[in-house]
Every structure is written in structure tokens, then in C-alpha cells.
ZAMARGU-4260 file (C-alpha; in steps of 0.2 Angstrom, whole numbers, plus 5000, padded with zeros to 4 digits):
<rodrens>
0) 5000/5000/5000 | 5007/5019/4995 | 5010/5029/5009 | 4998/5043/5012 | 5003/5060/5008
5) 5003/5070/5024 | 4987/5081/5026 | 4990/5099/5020 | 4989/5111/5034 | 4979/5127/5029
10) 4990/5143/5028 | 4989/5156/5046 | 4992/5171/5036 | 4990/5180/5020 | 5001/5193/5011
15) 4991/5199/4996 | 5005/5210/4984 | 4996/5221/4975 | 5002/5231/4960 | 4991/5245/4958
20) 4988/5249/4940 | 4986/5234/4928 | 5005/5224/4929 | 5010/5218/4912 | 5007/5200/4911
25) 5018/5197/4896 | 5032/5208/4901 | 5037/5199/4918 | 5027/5180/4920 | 5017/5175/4906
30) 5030/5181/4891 | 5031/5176/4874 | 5045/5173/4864 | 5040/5166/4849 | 5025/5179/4846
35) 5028/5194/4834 | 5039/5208/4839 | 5025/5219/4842 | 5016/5207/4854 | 5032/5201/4863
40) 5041/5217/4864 | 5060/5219/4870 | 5064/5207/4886 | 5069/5191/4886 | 5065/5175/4896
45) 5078/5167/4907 | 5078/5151/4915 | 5074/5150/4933 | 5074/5138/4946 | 5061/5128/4941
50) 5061/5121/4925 | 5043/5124/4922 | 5045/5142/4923 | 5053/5157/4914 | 5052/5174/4922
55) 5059/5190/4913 | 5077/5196/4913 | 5073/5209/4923 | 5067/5198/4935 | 5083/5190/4942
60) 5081/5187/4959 | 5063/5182/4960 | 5070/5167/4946 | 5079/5161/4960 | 5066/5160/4970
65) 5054/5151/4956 | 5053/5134/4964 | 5042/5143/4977 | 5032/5150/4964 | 5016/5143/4957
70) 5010/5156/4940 | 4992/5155/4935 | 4992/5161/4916 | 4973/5161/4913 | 4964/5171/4924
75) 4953/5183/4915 | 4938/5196/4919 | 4925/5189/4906 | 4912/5201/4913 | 4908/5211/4898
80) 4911/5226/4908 | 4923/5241/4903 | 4940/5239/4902 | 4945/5251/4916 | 4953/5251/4933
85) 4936/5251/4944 | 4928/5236/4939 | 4948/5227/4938 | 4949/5233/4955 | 4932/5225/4961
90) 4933/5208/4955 | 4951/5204/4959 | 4948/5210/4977 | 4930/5206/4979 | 4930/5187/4967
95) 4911/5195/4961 | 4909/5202/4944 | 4907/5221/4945 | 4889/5227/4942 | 4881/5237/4930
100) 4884/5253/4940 | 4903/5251/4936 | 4901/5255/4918 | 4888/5268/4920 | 4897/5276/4932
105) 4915/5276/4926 | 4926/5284/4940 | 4914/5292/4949 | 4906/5274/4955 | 4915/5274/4974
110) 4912/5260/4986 | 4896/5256/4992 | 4889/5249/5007 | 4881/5233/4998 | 4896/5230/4991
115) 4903/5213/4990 | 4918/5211/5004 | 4935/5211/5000 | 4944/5196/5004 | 4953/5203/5018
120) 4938/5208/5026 | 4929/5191/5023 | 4943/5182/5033 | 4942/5197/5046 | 4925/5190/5049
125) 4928/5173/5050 | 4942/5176/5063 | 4931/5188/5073 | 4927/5177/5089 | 4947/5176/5093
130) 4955/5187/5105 | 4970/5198/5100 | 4975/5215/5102 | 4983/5215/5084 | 4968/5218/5070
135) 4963/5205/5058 | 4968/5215/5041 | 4978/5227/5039 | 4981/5238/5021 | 4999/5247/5017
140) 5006/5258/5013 | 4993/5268/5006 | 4974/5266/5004 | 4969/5262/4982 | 4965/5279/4974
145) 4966/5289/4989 | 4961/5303/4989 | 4953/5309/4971 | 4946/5289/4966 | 4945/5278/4982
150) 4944/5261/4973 | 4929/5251/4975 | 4931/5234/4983 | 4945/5237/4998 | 4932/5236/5010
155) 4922/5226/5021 | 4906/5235/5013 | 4890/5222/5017 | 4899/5215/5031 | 4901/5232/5040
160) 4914/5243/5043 | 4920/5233/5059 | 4928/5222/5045 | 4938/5235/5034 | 4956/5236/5035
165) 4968/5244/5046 | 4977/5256/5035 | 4995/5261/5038 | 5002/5274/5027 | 5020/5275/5021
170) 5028/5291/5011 | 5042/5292/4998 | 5050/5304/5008 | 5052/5294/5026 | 5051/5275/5020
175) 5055/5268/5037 | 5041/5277/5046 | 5024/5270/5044 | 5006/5281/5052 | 4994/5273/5058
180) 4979/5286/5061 | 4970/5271/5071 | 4983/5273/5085 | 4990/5288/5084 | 4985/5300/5102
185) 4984/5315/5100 | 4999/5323/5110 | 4988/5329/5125 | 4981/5310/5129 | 4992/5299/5140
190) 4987/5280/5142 | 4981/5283/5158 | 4968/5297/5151 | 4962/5285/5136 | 4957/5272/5150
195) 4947/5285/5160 | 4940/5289/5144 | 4935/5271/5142 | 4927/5270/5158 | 4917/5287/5155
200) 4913/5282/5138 | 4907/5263/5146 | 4894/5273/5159 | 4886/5282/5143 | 4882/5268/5133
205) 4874/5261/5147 | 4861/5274/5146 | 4857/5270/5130 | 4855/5250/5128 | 4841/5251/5116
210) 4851/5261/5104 | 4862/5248/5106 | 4853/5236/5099 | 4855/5243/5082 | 4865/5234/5071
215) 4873/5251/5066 | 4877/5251/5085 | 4884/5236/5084 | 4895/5241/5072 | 4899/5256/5082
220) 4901/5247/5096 | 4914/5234/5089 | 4924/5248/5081 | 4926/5256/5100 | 4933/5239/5105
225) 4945/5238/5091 | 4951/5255/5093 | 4954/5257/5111 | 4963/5236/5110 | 4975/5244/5096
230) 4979/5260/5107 | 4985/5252/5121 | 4993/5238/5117 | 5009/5237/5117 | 5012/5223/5105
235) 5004/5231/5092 | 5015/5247/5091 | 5030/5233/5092 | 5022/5226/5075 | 5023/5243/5067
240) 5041/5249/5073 | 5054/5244/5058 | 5066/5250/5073 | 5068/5233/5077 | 5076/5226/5063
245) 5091/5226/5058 | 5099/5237/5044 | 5106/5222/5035 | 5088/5216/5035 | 5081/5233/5028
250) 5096/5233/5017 | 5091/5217/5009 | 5072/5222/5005 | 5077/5238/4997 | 5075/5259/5001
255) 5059/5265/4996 | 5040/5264/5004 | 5037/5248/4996 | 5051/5239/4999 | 5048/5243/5018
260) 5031/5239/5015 | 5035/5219/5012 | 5047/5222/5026 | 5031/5226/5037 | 5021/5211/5032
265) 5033/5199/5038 | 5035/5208/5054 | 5014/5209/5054 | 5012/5190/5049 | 5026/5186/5061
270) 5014/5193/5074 | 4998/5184/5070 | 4989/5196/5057 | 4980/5185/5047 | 4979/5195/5031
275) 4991/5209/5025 | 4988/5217/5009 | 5003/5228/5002 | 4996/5241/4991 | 5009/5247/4978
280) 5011/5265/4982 | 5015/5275/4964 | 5030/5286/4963 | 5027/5303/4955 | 5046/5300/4949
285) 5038/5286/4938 | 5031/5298/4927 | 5041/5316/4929 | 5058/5306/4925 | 5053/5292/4914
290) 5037/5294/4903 | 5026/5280/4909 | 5010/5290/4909 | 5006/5279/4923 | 4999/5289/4936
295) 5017/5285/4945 | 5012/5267/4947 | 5012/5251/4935 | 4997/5259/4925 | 5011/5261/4909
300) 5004/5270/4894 | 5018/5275/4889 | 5038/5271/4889 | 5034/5252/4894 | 5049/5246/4893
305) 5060/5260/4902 | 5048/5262/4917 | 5048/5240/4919 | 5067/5240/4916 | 5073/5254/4925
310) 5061/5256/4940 | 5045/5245/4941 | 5055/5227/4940 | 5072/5231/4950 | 5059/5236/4965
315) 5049/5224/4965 | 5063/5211/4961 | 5072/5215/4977 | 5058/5217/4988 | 5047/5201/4982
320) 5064/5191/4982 | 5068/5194/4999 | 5052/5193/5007 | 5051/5175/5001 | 5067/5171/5005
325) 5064/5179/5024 | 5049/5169/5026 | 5058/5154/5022 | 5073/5156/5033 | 5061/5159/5045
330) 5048/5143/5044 | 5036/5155/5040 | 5034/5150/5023 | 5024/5134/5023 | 5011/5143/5036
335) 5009/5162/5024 | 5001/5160/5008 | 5009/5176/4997 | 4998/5182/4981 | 5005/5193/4967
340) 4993/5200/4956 | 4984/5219/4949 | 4968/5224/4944 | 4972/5219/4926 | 4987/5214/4913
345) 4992/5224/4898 | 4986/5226/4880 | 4997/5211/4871 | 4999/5223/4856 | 5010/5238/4858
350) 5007/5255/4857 | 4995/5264/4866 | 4985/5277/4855 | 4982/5290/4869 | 5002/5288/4872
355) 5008/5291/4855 | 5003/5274/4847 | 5017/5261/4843 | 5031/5275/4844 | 5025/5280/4863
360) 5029/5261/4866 | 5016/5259/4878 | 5001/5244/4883 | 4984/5249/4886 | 4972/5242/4899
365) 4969/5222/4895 | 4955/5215/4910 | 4956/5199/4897 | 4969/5193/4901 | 4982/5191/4917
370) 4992/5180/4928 | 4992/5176/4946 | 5007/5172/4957 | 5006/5159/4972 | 5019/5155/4985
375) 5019/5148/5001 | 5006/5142/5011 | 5003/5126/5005 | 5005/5129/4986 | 5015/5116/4977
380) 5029/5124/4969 | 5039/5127/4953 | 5024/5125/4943 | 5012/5135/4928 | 4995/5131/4930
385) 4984/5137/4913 | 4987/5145/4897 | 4985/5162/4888 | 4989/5157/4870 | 5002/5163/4857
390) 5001/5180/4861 | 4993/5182/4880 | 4976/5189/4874 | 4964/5178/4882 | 4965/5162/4893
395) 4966/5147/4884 | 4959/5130/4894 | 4968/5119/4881 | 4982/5113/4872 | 4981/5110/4854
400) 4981/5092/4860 | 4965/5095/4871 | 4977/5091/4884 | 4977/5104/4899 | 4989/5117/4900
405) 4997/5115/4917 | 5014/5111/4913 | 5026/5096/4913 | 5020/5090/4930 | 5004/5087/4924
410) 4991/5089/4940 | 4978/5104/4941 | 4981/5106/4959 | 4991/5121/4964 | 4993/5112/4982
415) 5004/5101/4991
</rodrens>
């Protein structure tokens, strides 16, 4: 008899990487060589540790991290819906198709209380019963289309506001320091004058037990809780302090916001946060320097290939590198699942016509079409799961040979 596989333990935490934009798919993990030169444009594949996997050249450390690595070439946002950053948003974060609203509404549709969740949130909920000071999702180092478009679908929306994130913000300017307005005091209030507070604040709401019963009251109630739990703990401030790691760590991720931002969700998971996301923050440089047209993030209109080469990829090369290989030094691995993904991919064809057309060098917008990294967490890795055909424009569920697409290994299952 075949020994039994031993049973796959689920994943504690979650580290969601989101590139805020629309990340080219065919310029990093799903590229295509043998397509024409206006579909494959100018980087090259190199091997990686996995034989089932070819990354970018630009891309080098991450390749050596690629037996981790579990790429999902076929996702796609078959919705019907415009091909635009809001609805992208809403179903990679949410997992529901946007509504009619989204295309009606353009940028001006903002979240909505009877929104669908986003997936943080909906683990915030399930986790609600347990006791911790730390909070059950937290969103850094920026909040998505802050201030002018706050993006639909970062929020706990249905399941009330108890469930949205913690948000910690992070600035070019001072990459090390993070805010969090949650648990900041203002300079006036000493610990001891929050508690009195708390014990005031505990004599009014007993005057009012059938406004508490509420379910807006309830909500109210909860976020009390949360808030005065995250004020004075002291375990939750240790979780925010970067102070505590060394500068060969800090080194090692990189020296802007969003390289300390993958810092901070180790140090977050390390803590017991069950879901950290990590919200690309845009540079303005992106855009002032380079010629993305980008809105300082991975959004490239224009100038593609210079704003993935000589920004976009080195960053995130470093930062996503070391994380893995952080959380793997450390046992953490196995226990934190760690997504890569964007609100969309980018037009196969080059050459953006509100960038200059082929000459501006550019992708537009392509909800068609993306991939998905896993690692971590249970994921089997060193493996390609689905297929996006010759030239990356849509999924493609089969092989020529109406055999799956799933790479040499043959199985469906991402898992262990």
C-alpha cells in the first residue's frame, strides 16, 4: 500500500502584493517569445529555478526564487464590463463580477455599502470570535485611489465597517516610518487618560441600551473595541516599529516605501495578522523622470519598457525576492500564503493610441487577460497552471492536443 501524503495544513496568514495599476502580464510571467515583435516586445526570458517556469530578465532574483512559485496564466475578467481600473479593482479584490453601476458610472462609482467584501475583510470575519490586540487586516502603505478615486472593493462593505482594514500609510519621503491614524494620540492623551475615557465612555452607553441594539450600534460598538485594543497595546506598536530590525535586513528588501512595506508584512504575519495586503504605492518619479504616463504606478501607457526596466522590476525584484526568502529562513513559509497580482494585465499589442501609438511604446488596459502568482502556504511549487495562448490575449483551457495546460508535472492542483 502507498503511503499517504501527509494532510495539507491550511495557511495562518495571507500577504496579498498588489500592483496598483494593471502589471503587464507578458512583460514579467506569462511572456512570449515566439509571438511577433509587436506582441512580445523587448525582454527576454531566462531560466529560473524551476524548470517549468521562465520569468523576465529583469526579474533575476525572483527566478531564484521560482521553485516557490506557482504562476496562473489564465485568469481573466469575462464580465463584459469596461475595460478600466474600477471594475479590475472590484473583481480581483472582491471574486464577484462588477455590476452594471461600474460601467455607468465610470470613476465616479466609489464603494458602496452593499458591496461585495473584499477578501481581507471576509477572513476578518471569519476570525472575529478570537482574541488579539493586533487587528485581523491590515492595508499598506497607502489606501487604492486615495484621495481623488478611492477604489471600490477594499472594504468590508456588506459586512460592515468593523471588518475594513487597518490602514497604515508610508511616504516616499520617510520609507522607514509607517502612520497609523488608528493609533495615533493626540499629544495631549496619556494611556492613563484613554482608560478614564473608556470608563466614561462605558457609563454612557449604558444609558442607552436600546440604541444599542442597532445593528449600526453594533458596528459602532465593535469599532470602539478595536480601537481602544490597538491604542494600548503594546504589542501592536512593536508590529509597526521597523526600529527593530536590523539594517542588514532593511538593506536586503530595498530603500523605498514599498520595499519597507514587504518588510512590514513579515514583521505583521510574524505577529499573527491573518491578512496583510501591500498596496503598491506610485512614485510621482515614475512619470516626471521616465514617461510612463502611469499615474506614478504600474498603470504604463507610455515608455513600457524603460519604466519596467529601470524602476518597476528592479523594485519589486528585490523586495518580492527577499520577502520569500525571509519567510523561508524563518519557517514562515509553509504557514503564509503570498499572492502577486493587479487589477488587470496589459494590452498584448503595443502601442497605446492616447500615448503616442506604437512610437510612445506603451500597453493599454487588458481585463482579458492576466496571471496570478502563488507561493507559500501550502502551494506546490515550481509549477504553471493554465494558458494564455500565442500572444497572451485571452486564457486558453487547452492545448492543441486537448490536453490541459498545466505544465510538465501534469496535475491541476496548485497544492501540496
Amino acid at each position: 500500500v502507498a503511503p499517504r501524503s501527509p494532510a495539507r495544513r491550511p495557511a495562518k496568514s495571507t500577504i496579498l502584493v498588489f500592483l496598483d495599476g494593471g502589471a503587464s502580464h507578458i512583460d514579467t510571467w506569462d511572456m512570449k517569445p515566439q509571438a511577433p515583435a509587436e506582441y512580445r516586445g523587448e525582454f527576454r526570458p531566462i531560466k529560473t529555478t524551476a524548470p517549468d517556469i521562465q520569468l523576465c530578465e529583469h526579474l533575476p532574483l525572483t527566478a531564484r526564487q521560482a521553485h516557490h512559485l506557482a504562476v496562473v496564466r489564465s485568469v481573466g475578467q469575462n464580465d463584459g464590463g469596461i475595460n478600466d481600473h474600477h471594475p479590475g479593482y472590484y473583481y480581483m479584490l472582491t471574486g464577484r463580477a462588477p455590476d452594471s453601476s461600474f460601467p455607468r458610472m465610470g470613476l465616479s462609482r466609489g464603494p458602496r455599502p452593499d458591496d461585495w467584501p473584499f477578501m481581507g475583510s471576509v477572513v476578518a470575519s471569519a476570525r472575529s470570535g478570537e482574541e488579539s490586540p493586533l487587528p485581523p487586516v491590515v492595508s499598506l502603505p497607502t489606501q487604492l485611489g486615495f484621495p481623488k478615486y478611492v477604489r471600490p472593493g477594499q472594504f468590508g462593505a456588506r459586512l460592515g465597517v468593523q471588518f475594513d482594514p487597518l490602514i497604515v500609510n508610508g511616504s516616499h519621503e520617510n520609507p522607514c516610518e509607517f502612520s497609523v491614524p488608528a493609533l495615533s494620540l493626540h499629544e495631549t492623551l496619556s494611556h492613563s487618560r484613554v482608560g478614564r475615557r473608556r470608563g466614561l465612555l462605558t457609563q454612557i452607553d449604558a444609558a442607552h441600551r436600546a440604541f444599542e441594539r442597532s445593528a449600526a450600534s453594533v458596528e459602532y460598538s465593535e469599532r470602539q473595541q478595536q480601537a481602544f485594543s490597538l491604542l494600548l497595546s503594546s504589542q501592536t506598536k512593536d508590529a509597526f516599529d521597523l526600529s527593530h530590525e536590523p539594517e542588514s535586513i532593511r538593506n536586503r528588501y530595498g530603500d523605498e516605501v514599498n520595499a519597507m512595506s514587504f518588510l512590514m508584512a513579515r514583521r505583521l504575519v510574524e505577529a499573527g495578522v491573518p491578512f496583510v495586503s501591500i498596496f503598491w504605492k506610485g512614485d510621482p518619479q515614475l512619470d516626471s523622470k521616465f514617461q510612463c504616463k502611469s499615474g506614478n504606478s504600474w498603470d504604463t501607457h507610455g515608455n513600457n519598457f524603460v519604466c519596467l526596466r529601470d524602476a518597476l522590476l528592479p523594485r519589486f525584484d528585490r523586495a518580492y525576492s527577499a520577502l520569500l526568502d525571509d519567510l523561508s529562513e524563518r519557517g514562515l513559509l509553509d504557514q503564509t500564503l503570498v499572492m502577486v497580482t493587479s487589477e488587470m494585465g496589459r494590452k498584448p499589442k503595443i502601442g497605446d493610441p492616447r500615448s503616442g501609438g506604437e512610437s510612445g511604446a506603451g500597453r493599454d488596459h487588458w481585463r482579458q487577460c492576466m496571471s496570478v502568482l502563488f507561493a507559500g502556504g501550502g502551494i506546490r511549487g515550481g509549477q504553471v497552471y493554465g494558458s494564455s495562448g500565442r500572444e497572451s490575449c485571452r486564457p486558453r483551457a487547452h492545448c492543441a492536443n486537448d490536453v490541459p495546460c498545466v505544465g510538465r508535472r501534469g496535475s491541476r492542483s496548485l497544492w501540496h
